[in-house]
Wavefront OBJ file of the C-alpha trace (Angstrom):
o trace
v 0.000 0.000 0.000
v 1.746 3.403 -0.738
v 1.768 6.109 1.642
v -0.509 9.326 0.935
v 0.472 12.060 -0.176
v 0.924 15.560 -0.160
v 2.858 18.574 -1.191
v 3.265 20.442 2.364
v 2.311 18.779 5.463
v 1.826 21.546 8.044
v 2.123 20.442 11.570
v -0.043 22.628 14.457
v -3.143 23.835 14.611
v -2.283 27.480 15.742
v -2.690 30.788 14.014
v 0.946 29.982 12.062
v -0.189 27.078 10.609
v -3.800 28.060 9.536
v -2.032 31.137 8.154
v 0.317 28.801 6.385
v -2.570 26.697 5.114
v -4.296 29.592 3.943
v -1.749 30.927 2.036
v -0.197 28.084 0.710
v -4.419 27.027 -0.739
v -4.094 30.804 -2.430
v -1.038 29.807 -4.088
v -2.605 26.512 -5.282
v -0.244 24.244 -3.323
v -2.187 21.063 -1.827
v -1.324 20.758 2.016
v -2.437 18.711 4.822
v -2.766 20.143 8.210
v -2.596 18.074 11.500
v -3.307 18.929 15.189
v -2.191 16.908 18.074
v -5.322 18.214 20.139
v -8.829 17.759 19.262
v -9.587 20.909 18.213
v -8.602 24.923 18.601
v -7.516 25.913 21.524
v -10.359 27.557 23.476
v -7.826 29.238 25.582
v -8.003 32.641 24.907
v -3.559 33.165 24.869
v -2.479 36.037 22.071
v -3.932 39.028 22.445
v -2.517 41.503 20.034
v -2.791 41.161 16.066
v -0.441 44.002 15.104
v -1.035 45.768 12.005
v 1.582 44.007 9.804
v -0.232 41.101 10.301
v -3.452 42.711 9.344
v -1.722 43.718 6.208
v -1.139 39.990 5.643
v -4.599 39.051 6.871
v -6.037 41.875 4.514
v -4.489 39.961 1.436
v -5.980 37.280 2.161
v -9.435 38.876 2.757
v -9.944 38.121 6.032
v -9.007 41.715 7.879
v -12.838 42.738 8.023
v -13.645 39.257 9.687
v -11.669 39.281 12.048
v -11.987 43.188 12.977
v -15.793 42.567 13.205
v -15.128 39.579 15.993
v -12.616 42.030 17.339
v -12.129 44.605 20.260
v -13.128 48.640 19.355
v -9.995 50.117 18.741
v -10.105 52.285 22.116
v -8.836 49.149 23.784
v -5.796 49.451 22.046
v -4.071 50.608 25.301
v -2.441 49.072 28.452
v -2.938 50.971 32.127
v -1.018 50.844 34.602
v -2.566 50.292 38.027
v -1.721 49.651 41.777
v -5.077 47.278 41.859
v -7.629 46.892 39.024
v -10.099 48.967 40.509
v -7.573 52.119 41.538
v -6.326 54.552 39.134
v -4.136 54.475 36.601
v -0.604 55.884 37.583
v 0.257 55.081 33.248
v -1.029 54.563 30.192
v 0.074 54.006 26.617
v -1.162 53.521 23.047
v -0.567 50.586 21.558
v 0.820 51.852 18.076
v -1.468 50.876 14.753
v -3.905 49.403 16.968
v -5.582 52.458 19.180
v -5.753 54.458 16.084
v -4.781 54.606 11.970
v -0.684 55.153 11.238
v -0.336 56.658 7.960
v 2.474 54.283 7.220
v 0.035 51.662 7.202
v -3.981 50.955 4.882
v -4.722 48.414 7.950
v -5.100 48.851 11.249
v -4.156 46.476 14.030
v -6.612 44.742 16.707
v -7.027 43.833 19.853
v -8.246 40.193 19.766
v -8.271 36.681 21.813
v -6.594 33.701 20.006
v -9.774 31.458 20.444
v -11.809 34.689 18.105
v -8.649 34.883 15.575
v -7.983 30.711 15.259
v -11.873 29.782 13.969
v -11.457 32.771 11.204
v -8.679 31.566 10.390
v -9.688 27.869 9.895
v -12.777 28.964 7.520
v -9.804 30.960 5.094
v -9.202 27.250 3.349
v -10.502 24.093 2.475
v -7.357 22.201 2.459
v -7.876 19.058 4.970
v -7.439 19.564 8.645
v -7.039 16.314 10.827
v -7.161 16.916 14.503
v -6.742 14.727 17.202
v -3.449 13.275 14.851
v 0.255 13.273 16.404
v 3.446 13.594 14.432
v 5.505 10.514 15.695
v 8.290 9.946 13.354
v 9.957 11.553 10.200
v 12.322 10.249 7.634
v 13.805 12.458 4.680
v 15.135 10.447 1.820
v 15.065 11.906 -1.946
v 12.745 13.738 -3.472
v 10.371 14.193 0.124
v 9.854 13.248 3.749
v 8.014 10.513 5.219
v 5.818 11.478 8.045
v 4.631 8.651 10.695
v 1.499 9.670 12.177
v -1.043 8.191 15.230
v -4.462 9.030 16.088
v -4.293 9.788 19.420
v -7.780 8.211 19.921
v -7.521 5.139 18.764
v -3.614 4.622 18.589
v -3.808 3.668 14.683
v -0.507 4.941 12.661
v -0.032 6.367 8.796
v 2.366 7.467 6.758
v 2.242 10.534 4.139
v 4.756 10.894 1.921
v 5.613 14.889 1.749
v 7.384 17.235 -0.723
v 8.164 19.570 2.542
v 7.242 19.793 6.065
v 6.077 23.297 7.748
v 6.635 22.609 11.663
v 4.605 25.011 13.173
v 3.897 22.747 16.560
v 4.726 25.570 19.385
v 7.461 26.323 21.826
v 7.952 22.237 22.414
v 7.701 21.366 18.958
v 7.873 17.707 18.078
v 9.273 18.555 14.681
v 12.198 20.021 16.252
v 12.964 17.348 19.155
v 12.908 14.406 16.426
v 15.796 16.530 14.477
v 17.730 17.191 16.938
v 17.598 21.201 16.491
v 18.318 22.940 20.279
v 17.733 26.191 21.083
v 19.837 29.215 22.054
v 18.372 32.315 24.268
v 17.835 32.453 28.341
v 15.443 29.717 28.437
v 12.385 29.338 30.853
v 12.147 32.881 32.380
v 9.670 31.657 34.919
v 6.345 29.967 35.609
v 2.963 31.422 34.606
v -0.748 30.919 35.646
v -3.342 32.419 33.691
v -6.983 32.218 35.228
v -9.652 32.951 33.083
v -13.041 34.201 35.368
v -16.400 35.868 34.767
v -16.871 39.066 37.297
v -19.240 42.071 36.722
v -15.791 44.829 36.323
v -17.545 47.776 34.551
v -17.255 50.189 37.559
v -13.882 49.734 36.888
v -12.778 49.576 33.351
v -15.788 50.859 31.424
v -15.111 53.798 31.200
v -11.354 53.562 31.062
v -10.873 50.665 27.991
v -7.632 48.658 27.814
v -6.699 45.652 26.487
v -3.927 44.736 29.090
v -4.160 46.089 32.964
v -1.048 45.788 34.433
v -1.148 45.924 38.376
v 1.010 45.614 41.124
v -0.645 41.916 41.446
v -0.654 39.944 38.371
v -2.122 41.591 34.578
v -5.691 41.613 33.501
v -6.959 41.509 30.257
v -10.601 41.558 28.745
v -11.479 38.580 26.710
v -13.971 39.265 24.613
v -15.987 42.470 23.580
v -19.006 40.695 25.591
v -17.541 39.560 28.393
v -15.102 37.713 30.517
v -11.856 38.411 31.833
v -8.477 36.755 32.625
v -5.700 37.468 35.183
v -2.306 35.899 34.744
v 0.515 36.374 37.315
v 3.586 34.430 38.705
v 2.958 30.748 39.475
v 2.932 30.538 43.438
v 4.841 27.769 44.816
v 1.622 26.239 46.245
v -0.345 26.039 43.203
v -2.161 23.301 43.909
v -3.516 24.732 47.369
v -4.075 28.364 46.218
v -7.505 29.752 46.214
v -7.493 31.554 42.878
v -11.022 33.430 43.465
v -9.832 34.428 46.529
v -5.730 35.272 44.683
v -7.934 37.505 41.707
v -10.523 38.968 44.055
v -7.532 40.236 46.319
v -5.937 41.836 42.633
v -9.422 43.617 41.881
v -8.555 46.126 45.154
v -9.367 46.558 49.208
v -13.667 46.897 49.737
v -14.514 45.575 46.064
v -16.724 43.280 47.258
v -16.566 41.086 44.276
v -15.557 37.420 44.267
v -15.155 35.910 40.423
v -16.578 32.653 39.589
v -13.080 30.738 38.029
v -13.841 28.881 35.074
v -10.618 27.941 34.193
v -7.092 27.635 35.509
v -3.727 27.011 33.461
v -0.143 26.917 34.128
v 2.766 27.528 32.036
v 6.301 28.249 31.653
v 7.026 31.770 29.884
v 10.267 30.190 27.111
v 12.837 32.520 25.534
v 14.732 30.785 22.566
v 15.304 31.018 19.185
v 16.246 27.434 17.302
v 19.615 27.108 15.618
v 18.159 26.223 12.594
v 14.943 26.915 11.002
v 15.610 24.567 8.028
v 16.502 21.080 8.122
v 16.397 19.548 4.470
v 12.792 19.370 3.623
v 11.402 20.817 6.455
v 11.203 23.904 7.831
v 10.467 25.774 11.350
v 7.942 28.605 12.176
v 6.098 30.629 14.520
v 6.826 29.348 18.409
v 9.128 25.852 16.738
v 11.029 28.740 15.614
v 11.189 31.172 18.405
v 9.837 31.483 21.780
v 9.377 34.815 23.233
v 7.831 36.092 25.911
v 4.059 36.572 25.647
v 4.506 40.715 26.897
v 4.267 43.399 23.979
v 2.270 40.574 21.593
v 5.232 40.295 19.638
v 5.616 36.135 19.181
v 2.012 35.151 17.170
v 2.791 38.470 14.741
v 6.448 37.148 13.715
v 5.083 33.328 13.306
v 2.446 35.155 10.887
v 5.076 37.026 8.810
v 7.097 33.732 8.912
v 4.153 32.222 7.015
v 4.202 34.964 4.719
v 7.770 34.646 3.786
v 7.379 30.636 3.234
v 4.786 30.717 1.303
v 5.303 32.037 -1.758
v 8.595 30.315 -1.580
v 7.133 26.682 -1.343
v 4.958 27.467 -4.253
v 7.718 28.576 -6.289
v 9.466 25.145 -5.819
v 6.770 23.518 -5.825
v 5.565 24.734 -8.831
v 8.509 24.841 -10.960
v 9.698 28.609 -11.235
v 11.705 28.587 -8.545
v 15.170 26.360 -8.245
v 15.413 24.950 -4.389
v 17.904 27.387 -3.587
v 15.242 29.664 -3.146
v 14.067 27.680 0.399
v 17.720 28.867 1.698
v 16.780 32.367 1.687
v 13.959 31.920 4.258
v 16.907 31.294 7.227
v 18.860 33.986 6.011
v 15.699 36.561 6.079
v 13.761 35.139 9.221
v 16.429 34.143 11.928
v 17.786 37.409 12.218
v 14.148 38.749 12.700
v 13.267 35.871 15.300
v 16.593 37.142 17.214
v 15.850 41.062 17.116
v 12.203 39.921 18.430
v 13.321 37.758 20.989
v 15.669 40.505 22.219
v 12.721 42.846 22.390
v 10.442 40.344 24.074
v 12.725 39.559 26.556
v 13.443 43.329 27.350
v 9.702 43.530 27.543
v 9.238 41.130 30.392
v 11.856 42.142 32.022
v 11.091 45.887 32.340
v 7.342 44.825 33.050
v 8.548 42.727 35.976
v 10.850 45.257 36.992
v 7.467 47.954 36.937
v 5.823 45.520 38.853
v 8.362 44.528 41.626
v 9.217 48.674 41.814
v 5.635 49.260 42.858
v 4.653 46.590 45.325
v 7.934 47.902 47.319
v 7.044 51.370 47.144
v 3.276 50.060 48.263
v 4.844 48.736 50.966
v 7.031 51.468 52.279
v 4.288 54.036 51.859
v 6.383 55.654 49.368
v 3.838 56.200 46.730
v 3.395 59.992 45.592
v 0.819 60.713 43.192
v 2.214 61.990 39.897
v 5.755 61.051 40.828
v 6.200 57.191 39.895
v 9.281 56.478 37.650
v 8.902 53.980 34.937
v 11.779 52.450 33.102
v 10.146 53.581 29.971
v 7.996 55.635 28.444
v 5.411 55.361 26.090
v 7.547 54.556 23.220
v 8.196 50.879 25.049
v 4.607 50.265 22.917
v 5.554 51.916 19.840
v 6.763 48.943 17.659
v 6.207 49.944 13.958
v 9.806 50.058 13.697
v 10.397 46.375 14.445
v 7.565 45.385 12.594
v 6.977 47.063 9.578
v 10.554 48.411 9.558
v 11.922 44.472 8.999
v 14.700 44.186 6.051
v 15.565 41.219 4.509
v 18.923 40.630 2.902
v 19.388 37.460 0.921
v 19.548 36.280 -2.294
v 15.800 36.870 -3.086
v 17.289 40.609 -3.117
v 19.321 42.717 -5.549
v 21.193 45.168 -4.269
v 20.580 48.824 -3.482
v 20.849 51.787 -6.274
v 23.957 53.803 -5.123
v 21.795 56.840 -4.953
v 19.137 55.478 -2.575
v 20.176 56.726 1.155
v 20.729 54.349 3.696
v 17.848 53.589 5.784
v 18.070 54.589 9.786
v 19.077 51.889 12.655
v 16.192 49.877 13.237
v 14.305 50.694 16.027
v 11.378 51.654 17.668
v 10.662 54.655 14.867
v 9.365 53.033 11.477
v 10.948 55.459 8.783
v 9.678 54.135 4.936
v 12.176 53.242 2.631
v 12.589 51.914 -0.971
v 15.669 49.603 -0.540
v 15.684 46.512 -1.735
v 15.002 44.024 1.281
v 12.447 46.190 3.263
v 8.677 46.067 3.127
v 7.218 48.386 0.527
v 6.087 51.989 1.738
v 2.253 52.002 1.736
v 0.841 54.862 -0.733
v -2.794 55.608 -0.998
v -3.929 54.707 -4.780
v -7.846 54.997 -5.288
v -10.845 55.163 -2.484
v -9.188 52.436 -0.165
v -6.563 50.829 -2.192
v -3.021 50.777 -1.653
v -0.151 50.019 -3.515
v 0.423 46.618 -1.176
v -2.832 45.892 -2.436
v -1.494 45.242 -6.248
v 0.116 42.475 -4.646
v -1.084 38.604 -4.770
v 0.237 35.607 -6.380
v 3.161 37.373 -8.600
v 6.137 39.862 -8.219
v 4.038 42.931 -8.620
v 6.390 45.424 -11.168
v 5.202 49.459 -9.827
v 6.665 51.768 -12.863
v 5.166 54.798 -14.622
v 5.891 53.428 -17.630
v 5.047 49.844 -17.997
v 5.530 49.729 -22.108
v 9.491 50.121 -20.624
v 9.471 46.815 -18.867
v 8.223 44.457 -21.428
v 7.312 41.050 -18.993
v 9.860 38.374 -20.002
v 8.438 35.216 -22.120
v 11.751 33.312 -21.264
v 11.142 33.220 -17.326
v 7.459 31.025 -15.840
v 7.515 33.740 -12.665
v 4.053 34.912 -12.058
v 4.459 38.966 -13.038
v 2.014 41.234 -12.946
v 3.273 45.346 -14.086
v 1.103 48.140 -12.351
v 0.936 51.244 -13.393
v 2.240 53.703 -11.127
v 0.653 57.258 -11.105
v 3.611 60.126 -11.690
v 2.543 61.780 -8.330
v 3.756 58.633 -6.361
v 6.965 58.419 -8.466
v 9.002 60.633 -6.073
v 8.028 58.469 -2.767
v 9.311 55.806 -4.323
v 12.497 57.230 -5.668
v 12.053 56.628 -9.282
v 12.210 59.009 -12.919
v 9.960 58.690 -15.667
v 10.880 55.255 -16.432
v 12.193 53.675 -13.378
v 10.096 51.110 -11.888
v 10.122 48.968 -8.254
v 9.800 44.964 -8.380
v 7.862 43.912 -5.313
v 8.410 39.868 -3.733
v 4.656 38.415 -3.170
v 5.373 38.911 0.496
v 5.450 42.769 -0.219
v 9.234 43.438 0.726
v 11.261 45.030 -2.312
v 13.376 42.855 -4.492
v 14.699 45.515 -6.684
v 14.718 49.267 -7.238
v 15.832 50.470 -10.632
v 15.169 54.562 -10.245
v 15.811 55.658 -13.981
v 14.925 52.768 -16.443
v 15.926 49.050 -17.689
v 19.706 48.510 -17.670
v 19.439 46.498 -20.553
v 16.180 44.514 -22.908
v 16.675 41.517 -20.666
v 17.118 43.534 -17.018
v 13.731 42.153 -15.683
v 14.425 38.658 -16.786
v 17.843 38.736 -15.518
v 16.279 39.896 -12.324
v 13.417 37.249 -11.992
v 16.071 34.406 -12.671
v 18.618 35.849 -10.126
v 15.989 36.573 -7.288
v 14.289 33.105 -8.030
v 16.949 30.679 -8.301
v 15.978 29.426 -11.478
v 19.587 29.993 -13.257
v 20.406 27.271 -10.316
v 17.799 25.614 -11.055
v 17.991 25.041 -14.831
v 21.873 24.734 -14.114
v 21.128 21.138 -11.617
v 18.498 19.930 -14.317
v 21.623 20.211 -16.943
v 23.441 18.499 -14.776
v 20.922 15.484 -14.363
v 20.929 15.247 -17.523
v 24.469 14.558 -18.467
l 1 2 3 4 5 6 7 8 9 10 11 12 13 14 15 16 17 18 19 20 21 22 23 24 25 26 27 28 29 30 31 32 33 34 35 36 37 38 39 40 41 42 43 44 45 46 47 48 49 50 51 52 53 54 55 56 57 58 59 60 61 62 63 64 65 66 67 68 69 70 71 72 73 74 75 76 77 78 79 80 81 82 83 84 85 86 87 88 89 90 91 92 93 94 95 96 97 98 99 100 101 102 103 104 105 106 107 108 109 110 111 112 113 114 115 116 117 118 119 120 121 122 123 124 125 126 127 128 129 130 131 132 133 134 135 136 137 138 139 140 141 142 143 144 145 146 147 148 149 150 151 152 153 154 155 156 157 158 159 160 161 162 163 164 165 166 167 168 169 170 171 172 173 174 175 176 177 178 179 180 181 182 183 184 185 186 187 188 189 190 191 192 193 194 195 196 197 198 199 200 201 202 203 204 205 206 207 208 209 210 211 212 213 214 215 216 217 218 219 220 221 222 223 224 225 226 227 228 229 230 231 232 233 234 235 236 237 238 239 240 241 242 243 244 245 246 247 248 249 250 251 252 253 254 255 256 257 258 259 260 261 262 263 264 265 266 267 268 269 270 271 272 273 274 275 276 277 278 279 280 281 282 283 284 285 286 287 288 289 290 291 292 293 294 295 296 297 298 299 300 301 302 303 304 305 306 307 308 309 310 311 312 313 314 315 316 317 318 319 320 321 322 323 324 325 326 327 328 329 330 331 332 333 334 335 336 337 338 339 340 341 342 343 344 345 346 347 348 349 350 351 352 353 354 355 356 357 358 359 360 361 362 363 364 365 366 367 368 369 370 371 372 373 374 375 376 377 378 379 380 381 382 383 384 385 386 387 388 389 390 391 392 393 394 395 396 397 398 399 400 401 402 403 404 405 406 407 408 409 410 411 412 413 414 415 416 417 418 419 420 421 422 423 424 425 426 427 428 429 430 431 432 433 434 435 436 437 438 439 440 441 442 443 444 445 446 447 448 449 450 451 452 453 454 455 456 457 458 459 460 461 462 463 464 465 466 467 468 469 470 471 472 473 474 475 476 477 478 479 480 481 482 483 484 485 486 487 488 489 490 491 492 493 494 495 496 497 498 499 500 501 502 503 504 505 506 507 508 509 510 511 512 513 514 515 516 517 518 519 520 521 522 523 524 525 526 527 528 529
């Protein structure tokens, strides 16, 4: 009997992999997803879909949906608080989510995982199977052989994959059965997250937030309609700790309110980025790839544009206008992003803590002047357009820079647009609501004012489409009269040629180069002989 089979085999169930799947079904590549649980998490976990992601989610068609399902976007803040029913002593904006950047057409939300994941599963049809364990994989030639077992019933499978997407969390089984450690500080402590229904209004109703951070544990809203959670430091006596009483206690002295605890988790808050994120045929995303602390909703958002990057890539392989080489570049582009945000996380959580741990002993030394508390940071801690639309890629999927185009600032908090190969394409208002990143899709998208000056190469399969670009936006994008800009599908810039072709065959050239496909037609030569 041969084994099934399939082109990607995407393994987790979590917003990375139903991105994946998504994306991957809009590309036409067949995939097979499968979920060690028995269905979506109903924990409530991520809480922040920043507005890169939405960019992604709004190519796919799916940034209304889950906006509608969605906080209002005046809980885009976090307060500071002694207690959850005292006053704020800080506050901050979240940036692109409490209100419209002009960097940006989308605008990010303010959302629990268990109202994202279900969205997310109705993008694609592509065949889900939940309540199925990865157990085994072997890579020979030409594909990997996945062992599977229904956790049920204990009955095993094999599928026979062209490439593997690991998306299977922070203790991914992909990643133990290759061998692939981990490098970063590790387990930064234990976690418990109670989720509870409690009438709060007096409280927060009129002063919106989608994170409360107090001197005794964080609270968040969970849904626009109700209930709450509060997550704090595991005690050592977890098992004999009265949560309603441990949450109550957190709401303030004389609130008079006990919750009714629906449900209780513990976890371990992981800091690590893996050594590899490809290992032959199969490749690591999201949490396999990286796991940062949960504080500044920085983790789900890079294991989205992860997704994003792969995608197109796999299809291009897959699909035969793309040499292998191609799958290299995703390493080179994403690790050093997982890094950066695993620095930032973990800078995050720290400084939180160190907020937390200042109050309490100023609480308890009566040392608390209104007006006069000292944060660590100020509002800018929140402001993170610079890490995540500001990300530049540099690979072989990207030419290099014109020697007239200025170097773009330090990366940083600050998101400053720029048309250098490598970094997401500047967002310019076209028509009513469109954008330039929406002329992207399934192609390299080619932005010139004069498209009869870029003649789409016959010689090359890669999916081109040539825009027109209006001569008012010519200038914001560095280019004369007949220069043009040659977007990636995953909107970052793969070339910038500001006055015109080089030569007849400059785009072709290009298209091979960024591809792979000289490689590839160069190893099907060699087959040959």
């Amino acid at each position: 009997m041969r084994d099934a089979e399939v082109a990607v085999l995407i393994v987790g169930a979590g917003p990375v992999g139903l991105t994946a799947r998504a994306l991957l079904e809009r590309w036409g590549v067949s995939a097979l997803l499968v979920e060690r649980h028995p269905e979506l998490s109903p924990f409530p976990r991520s809480r922040l879909v920043n507005v890169r992601s939405m960019e992604i989610f709004r190519g796919l068609g799916l940034a209304g949906r889950i906006t509608a399902r969605a906080f209002a976007p005046r809980y885009g803040r976090v307060r500071f608080r002694d207690t959850l029913s005292g006053a704020d002593f800080a506050s901050a904006a979240m940036a692109g989510v409490h209100a419209p950047v002009p960097e940006s057409p989308a605008l990010g939300v303010c959302t629990s995982q268990d109202r994202l994941e279900p969205v997310l599963l109705a993008a694609a049809d592509a065949p889900v199977r939940f309540g199925v364990e990865l157990v085994g994989l072997t890579e020979g030639f030409g594909g990997v052989v996945a062992r599977l077992a229904d956790r049920r019933t204990g009955a095993e499978e094999r599928i026979r994959a062209r490439y593997v997407l690991a998306a299977d969390g922070a203790h991914s089984t992909v990643r133990d059965l290759l061998g692939i450690g981990t490098a970063g500080p590790g387990a930064l402590g234990g976690v418990t997250t109670v989720v509870f229904d409690a009438d709060l209004d007096r409280w927060c109703a009129d002063r919106p937030a989608g994170v409360y951070f107090t001197a005794h544990g964080s609270f968040m809203p969970l849904y626009p309609e109700e209930g709450w959670a509060w997550f704090g430091t595991t005690p050592e006596d977890a098992d004999g700790t009265d949560w309603g009483g441990l949450v109550a206690a957190a709401f303030g002295p004389g609130t008079d309110v006990r919750p009714e605890v629906l449900r209780v988790q513990h976890w371990v808050m992981e800091a690590g980025v893996a050594e590899r994120l490809r290992h032959g045929r199969v490749l690591l995303a999201g949490d396999a790839a990286h796991a940062v602390p949960v504080v500044g909703g920085l983790g789900m958002n890079a294991g989205v544009a992860d997704a994003h990057n792969l995608a197109w890539k796999l299809a291009g392989v897959l699909q035969g206008w793309a040499g292998p080489g191609l799958l290299d570049t995703y390493e080179a582009e994403r690790h050093p992003v997982a890094r950066e945000t695993l620095r930032q996380a973990v800078a995050n959580a720290r400084l939180l803590r160190e907020v937390q741990d200042r109050r309490r002993a100023q609480l308890r030394a009566g040392d608390v002047v209104p007006g006069q508390v000292q944060l660590p940071w100020t509002d800018r801690y929140f402001a993170q357009l610079g890490l995540v639309l500001g990300v530049a890629y540099r690979s072989a999927a990207v030419l290099a820079a014109p020697d007239a185009l200025p170097e773009p600032p330090e990366p940083g908090t600050d998101y400053t647009p720029t048309v250098r190969p490598g970094h997401r394409m500047p967002h310019l208002r076209l028509t009513g609501d469109r954008s330039t990143l929406d002329t992207l899709g399934t192609w390299f998208t080619l932005l010139t004012p004069d498209p009869t000056a870029w003649a789409a190469p016959t010689a090359v399969p890669v999916p081109l489409h040539i825009e027109p670009l209006a001569r008012e936006h010519t200038e914001s994008y560095a280019l004369g009269s007949h220069g043009a800009l040659l977007v990636r599908p995953d909107g970052h810039i793969a070339a910038h040629w500001p006055d015109g072709p080089h030569t007849p065959g400059t785009l072709t050239e290009a298209l091979t180069a960024l591809t792979g496909a000289r490689d590839r037609a160069a190893r099907f030569e060699t087959e040959d002989e």
